[in-house]
C-alpha positions, 0 to 999 in steps of 0.5 A: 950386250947382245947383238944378232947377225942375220944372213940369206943365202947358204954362202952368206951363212957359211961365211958368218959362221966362220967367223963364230969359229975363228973367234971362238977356235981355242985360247986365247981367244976370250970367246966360247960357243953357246950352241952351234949358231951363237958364241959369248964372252965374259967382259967384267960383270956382263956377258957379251953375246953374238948370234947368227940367224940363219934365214935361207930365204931372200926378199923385203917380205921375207927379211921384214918379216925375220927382223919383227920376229926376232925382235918380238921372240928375243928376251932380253931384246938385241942391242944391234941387228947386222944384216950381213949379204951379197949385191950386185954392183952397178959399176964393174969397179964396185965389184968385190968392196964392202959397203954400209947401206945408208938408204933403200929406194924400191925398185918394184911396183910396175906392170906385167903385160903380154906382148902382143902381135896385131892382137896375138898374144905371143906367150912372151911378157913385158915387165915395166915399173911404174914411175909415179912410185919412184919420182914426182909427176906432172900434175894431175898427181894420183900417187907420190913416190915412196920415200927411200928407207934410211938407215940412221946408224949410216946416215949420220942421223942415229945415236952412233955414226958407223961410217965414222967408227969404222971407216967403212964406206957407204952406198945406196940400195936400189931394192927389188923383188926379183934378180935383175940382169939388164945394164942401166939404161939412159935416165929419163929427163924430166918434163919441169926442172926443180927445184923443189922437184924434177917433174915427170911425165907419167909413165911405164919405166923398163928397169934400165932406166928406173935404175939409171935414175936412181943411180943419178944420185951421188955415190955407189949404188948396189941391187938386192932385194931386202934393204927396202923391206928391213928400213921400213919394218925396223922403223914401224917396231921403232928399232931402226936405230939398232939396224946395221947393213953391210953388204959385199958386192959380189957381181955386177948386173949383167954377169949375175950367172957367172958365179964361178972364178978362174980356179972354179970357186963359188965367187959369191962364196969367196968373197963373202969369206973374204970380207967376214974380216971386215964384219968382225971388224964392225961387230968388234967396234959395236961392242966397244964399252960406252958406244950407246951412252 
């Protein structure tokens, strides 16, 4: 039984590496260290493995692209995937939870222009996303929307329900490639009610209001920049079935850069300890003898 944790950032590995260190930190812990990034135990006859992939790097490119190296290098192939991270929440509230990532809608593909002053180009840009990727138009129709990526572990539509093993809750991923700071903006209304779909008028959306209306939808929201990437490989190399996300939500959109608390800590850094208990947690429950039969 072999599962891999995969990390981002500097602090999101700091935090998976504590936890291989108090799992496997002396008797009488069952577990022992198999070089610095992976720990194992005896159980019966099998042997129970747990990894840590470092990436140092974020994006859906660059999460996508780890996930199907991994899953190509590794012999014998990982049991389970967790991606382990940081986000940012879109309610104050949500701050500081831990949540399963059931789907991934991107939030990406748009526009940049030059603002411009009576034919001058002022050096400024405008960043707008084009919304015939995120909603259903208005005919003519050139394009549909991506469809979210779904992650079946989470989503009650794989071989195992997490939510319900653990207890963990779960949220939605608006995915980006870039650090997003605005606050939602107001949701775009639609042009023709559904059913089946709301229609829209095509346009150029600011993120504000892409987000607010992926947002509309039922249940917490998160941002970061790999779900989307991670849904849509896994699901191409046919493993998405073995794919976990658990994110901690660290800030909200629009105190992004205030990283620090009241008694000078790295809050991203903090919190990702804190929770490294809830990951051991979901790991421990991947584990149980007879979950996959």
């Amino acid at each position: 039984m072999r599962i891999g944790v995969v990390s981002f950032n500097e602090n999101e590995a700091f935090a998976v590496d504590s936890l291989l260190s108090d799992l496997a930190s002396g008797a009488p812990s069952p577990w022992r260290r198999e070089g610095p990034q992976a720990i194992a135990r005896d159980y019966g006859t099998d042997t129970w493995r747990l990894e840590h992939f470092s990436l140092l790097a974020q994006g859906n490119v660059v999460a996508a692209a780890a996930l199907a190296a991994q899953f190509a290098a590794t012999n014998p192939k990982l049991n389970f995937v967790v991606f382990y991270g940081c986000a940012g929440a879109v309610e104050p509230l949500d701050v500081g939870e831990v949540f399963l990532v059931q789907r991934a809608h991107y939030v990406s593909l748009g526009k940049v222009a030059p603002i411009e002053t009576e034919g001058d180009w002022e050096g400024g840009e405008l960043v707008t996303l084009k919304n015939k990727w995120l909603c259903h138009l208005l005919p003519p129709v050139d394009a549909e929307p991506l469809a979210p990526g779904v992650f079946p572990l989470c989503s009650k539509s794989g071989p195992v329900d997490v939510p319900a093993i653990t207890g963990l809750p779960t949220a939605r991923v608006a995915a980006t490639d870039k650090v997003v700071t605005v606050p939602l903006g107001v949701a775009p209304e639609a042009e023709e009610p559904g059913p089946p779909h709301d229609l829209y008028e095509k346009k150029e959306w600011t993120y504000g209001e892409a987000l607010a209306f992926v947002a509309a939808t039922a249940g917490p929201l998160m941002v970061e920049m790999e779900s989307f990437g991670i849904a849509r490989v896994a699901e191409a190399l046919d493993i998405l079935d073995r794919v976990v996300v658990l994110r901690v939500t660290t800030d909200t959109l629009v105190d992004h850069n205030r990283t620090v608390t009241p008694t000078g800590e790295d809050r991203q850094r903090e919190l990702l300890l804190q929770a490294r208990g809830v990951l051991g947690f979901l790991l421990a429950k991947l584990y149980e003898p007879g979950l996959l039969q």
